[in-house]
C-alpha positions in Angstrom: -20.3 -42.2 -94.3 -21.7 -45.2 -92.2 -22.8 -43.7 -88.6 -20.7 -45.0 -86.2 -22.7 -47.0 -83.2 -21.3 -46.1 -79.4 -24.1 -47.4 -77.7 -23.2 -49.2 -74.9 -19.8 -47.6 -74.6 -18.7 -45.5 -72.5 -16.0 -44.0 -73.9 -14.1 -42.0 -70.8 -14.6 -45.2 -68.8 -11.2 -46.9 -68.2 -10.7 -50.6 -68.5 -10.7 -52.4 -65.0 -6.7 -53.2 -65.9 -6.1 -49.6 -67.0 -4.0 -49.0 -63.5 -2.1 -51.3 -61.6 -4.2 -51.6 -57.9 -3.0 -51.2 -54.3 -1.4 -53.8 -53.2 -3.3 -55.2 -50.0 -2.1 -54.4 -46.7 0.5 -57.2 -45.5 1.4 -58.4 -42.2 4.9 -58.5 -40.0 5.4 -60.3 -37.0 8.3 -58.7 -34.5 10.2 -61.5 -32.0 11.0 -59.0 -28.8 14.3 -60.2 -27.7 13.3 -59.1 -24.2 10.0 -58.6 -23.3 9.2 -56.8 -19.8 5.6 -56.5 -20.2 3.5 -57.5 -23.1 3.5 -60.2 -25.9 6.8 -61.9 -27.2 5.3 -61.9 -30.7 3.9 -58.5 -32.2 2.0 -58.6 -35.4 1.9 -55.2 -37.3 0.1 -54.7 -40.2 1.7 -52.9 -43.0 0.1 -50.5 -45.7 0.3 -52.5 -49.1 2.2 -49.2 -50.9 3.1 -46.0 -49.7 5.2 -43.3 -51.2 6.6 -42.3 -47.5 8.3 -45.7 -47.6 5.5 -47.0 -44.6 5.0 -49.9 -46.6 8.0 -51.7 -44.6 9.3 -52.0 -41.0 12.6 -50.6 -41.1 15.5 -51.7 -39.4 16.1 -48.6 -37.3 12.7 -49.0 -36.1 13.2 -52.6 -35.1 16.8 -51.7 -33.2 14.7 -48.6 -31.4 11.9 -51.4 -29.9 14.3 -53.8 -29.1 16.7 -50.8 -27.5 13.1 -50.1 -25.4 12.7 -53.1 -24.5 16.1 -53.5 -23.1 16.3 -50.1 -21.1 12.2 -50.1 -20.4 13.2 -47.3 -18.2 13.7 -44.9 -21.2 10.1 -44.7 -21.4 8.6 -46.0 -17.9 5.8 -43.5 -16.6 6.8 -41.2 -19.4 4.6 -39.1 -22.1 6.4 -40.2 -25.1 5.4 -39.0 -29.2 7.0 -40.5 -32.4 7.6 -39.1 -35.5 6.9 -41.2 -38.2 5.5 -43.6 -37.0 4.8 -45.8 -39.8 3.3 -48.8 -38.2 4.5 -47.7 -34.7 5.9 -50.2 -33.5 8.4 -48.1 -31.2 5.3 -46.4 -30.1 3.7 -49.8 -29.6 6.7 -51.1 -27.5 6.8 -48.1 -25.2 3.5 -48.7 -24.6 4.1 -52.3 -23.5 6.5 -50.6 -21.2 4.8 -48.3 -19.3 4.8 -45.3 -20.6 1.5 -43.1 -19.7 0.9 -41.9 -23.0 2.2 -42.4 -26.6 1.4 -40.6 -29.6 2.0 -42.0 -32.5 2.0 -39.4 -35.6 3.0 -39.3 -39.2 2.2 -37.3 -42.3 -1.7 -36.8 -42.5 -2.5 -39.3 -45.4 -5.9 -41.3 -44.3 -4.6 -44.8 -44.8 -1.3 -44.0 -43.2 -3.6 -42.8 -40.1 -6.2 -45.3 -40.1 -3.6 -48.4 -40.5 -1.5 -47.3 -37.2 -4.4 -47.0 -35.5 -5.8 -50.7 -36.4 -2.4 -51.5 -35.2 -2.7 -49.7 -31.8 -6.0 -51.1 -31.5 -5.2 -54.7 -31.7 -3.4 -54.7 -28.3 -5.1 -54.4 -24.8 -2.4 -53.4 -23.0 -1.7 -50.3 -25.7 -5.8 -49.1 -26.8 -6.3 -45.9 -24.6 -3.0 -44.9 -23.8 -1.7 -44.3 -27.3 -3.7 -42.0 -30.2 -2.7 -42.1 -33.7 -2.6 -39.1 -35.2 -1.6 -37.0 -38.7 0.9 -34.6 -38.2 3.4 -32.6 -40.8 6.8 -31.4 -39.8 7.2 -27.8 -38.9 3.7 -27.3 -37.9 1.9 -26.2 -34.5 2.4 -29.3 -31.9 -0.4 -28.0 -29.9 -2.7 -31.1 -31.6 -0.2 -33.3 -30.3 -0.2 -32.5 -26.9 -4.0 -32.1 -26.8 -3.8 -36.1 -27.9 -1.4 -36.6 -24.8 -3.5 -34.8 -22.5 -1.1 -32.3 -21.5 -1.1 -29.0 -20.2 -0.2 -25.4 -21.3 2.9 -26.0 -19.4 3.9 -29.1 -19.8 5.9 -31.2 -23.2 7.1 -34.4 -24.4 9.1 -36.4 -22.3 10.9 -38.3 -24.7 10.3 -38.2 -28.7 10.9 -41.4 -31.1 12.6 -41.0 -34.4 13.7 -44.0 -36.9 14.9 -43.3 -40.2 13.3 -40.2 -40.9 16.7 -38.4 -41.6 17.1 -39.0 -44.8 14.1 -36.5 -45.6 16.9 -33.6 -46.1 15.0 -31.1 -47.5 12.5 -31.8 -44.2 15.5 -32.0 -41.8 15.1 -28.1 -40.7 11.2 -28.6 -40.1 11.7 -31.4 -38.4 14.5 -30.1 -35.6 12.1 -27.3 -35.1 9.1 -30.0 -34.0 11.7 -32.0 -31.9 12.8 -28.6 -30.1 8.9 -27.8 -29.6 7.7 -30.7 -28.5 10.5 -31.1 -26.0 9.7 -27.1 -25.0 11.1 -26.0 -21.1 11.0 -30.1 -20.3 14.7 -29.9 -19.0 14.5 -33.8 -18.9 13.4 -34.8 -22.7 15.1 -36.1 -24.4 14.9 -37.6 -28.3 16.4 -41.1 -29.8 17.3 -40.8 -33.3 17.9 -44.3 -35.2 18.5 -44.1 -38.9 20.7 -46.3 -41.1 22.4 -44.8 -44.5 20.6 -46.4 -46.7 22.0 -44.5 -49.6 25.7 -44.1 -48.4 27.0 -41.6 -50.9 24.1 -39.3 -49.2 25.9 -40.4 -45.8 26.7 -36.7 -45.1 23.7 -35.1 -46.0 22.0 -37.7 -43.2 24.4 -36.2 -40.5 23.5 -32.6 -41.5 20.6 -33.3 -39.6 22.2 -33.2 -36.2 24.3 -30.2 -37.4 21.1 -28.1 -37.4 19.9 -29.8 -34.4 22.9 -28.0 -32.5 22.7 -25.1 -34.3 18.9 -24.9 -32.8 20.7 -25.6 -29.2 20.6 -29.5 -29.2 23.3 -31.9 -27.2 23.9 -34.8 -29.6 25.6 -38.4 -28.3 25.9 -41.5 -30.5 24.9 -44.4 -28.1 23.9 -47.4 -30.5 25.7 -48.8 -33.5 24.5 -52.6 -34.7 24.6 -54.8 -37.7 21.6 -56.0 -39.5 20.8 -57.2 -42.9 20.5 -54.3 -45.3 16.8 -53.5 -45.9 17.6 -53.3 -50.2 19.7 -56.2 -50.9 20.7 -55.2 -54.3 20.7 -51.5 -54.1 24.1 -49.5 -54.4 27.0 -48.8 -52.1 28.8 -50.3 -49.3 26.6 -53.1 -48.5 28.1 -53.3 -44.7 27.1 -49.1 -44.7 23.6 -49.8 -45.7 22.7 -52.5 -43.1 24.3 -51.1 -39.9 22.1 -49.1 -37.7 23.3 -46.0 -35.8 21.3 -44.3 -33.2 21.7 -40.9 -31.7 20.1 -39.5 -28.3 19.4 -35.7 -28.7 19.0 -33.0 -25.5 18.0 -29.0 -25.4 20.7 -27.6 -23.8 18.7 -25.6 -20.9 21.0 -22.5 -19.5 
């Protein structure tokens, strides 16, 4: 039998086209309808894939800046964190503001991490009073207030969430951060914007604010608007999938 010759070869080595690459990060540019303080245009850098979905700016997100913007007292002299944060652009806009701190969190994946923070970074008016940082639902928030320089005593004064509700097996994890962030703060309060992106999941969405008043959370609907739904071609009620609902939720204090 001839010997056969694998010099040169290195057979465990995989072909440069083996596995389709990342796709390189992308930039988005955000018009503020009203702009109090800060630029009109914001660019925003977005990861080039993510399974979290971070590779997009998401309508509810947009609606929340823009809802910011309009009412910059929301968040005016306030410590404010988000919850994924993707490429924090509520974060950002709070920022703008006047709020005195912002942290900006989602799950603890490097590029996740290091891309909001390029993002913080390329403002002057945000770098050094916002901190990006990893953070996984359910866990110990004492990180996060370290990040926004507060005390034993003291907690968020008002919390950021857009489209993070459809995570339902993460909803109960996720009430239980928003209730200890917001701690004894009798004044914090939390803004939740989410669309339905898959409508026939509608009322596993909403479940979400059934535990939040099981876990002694006031819940009031304040925003409802009308966008272009972020999938065109995806199914359900195409009018369902590109409105925008948001929700304001407060710990009942006795």
């Amino acid at each position: 039998m001839a010997e056969l010759d694998f010099e040169g070869l290195n057979m465990f080595e995989e072909p440069e086209d083996f596995r389709p690459s990342t796709p390189p990060p992308k930039t988005v540019l955000h018009e503020r309808k009203t702009f109090p303080n800060g630029p009109k245009e914001v660019e925003l850098q977005l990861v080039g894939s993510h399974s979290l979905w971070a590779h997009y700016l998401w309508n509810s997100g947009i609606v929340l800046a823009n809802y910011i913007d309009a009412h910059p007292e929301t968040v005016q002299g306030k410590v404010v964190l988000e919850f994924g944060a993707g490429a924090g652009l509520p974060s950002i806009i709070s920022a703008f503001d006047g709020a005195k701190h912002v942290v900006c969190s989602d799950y603890p994946d490097p590029p996740l991490i290091q891309n909001l923070e390029r993002n913080i970074q390329s403002f002057n008016e945000v770098n050094g009073r916002a901190s990006a940082v990893g953070y996984l639902w359910g866990s110990d928030i004492q990180d996060l207030r370290n990040y926004a320089g507060l005390s034993q005593d003291q907690y968020f004064d008002v919390l950021l969430l857009s489209d993070l509700i459809f995570n339902h097996t993460e909803q109960t994890k996720l009430v239980h951060s928003c209730k200890a962030a917001m701690g004894d703060n009798k004044h914090a309060i939390a803004y939740v914007f989410f669309t339905h992106h898959r409508p026939h999941f509608a009322d596993k969405d909403l479940l979400f604010f059934e535990i939040a008043k099981e876990h002694g959370f006031l819940v009031e609907k304040i925003v409802e608007e009308k966008r272009e739904p972020m999938f065109e071609h995806d199914p359900g009620a195409r009018e369902v999938r590109a409105t925008v609902h948001g929700y304001t939720m407060r710990l009942l204090h006795e």
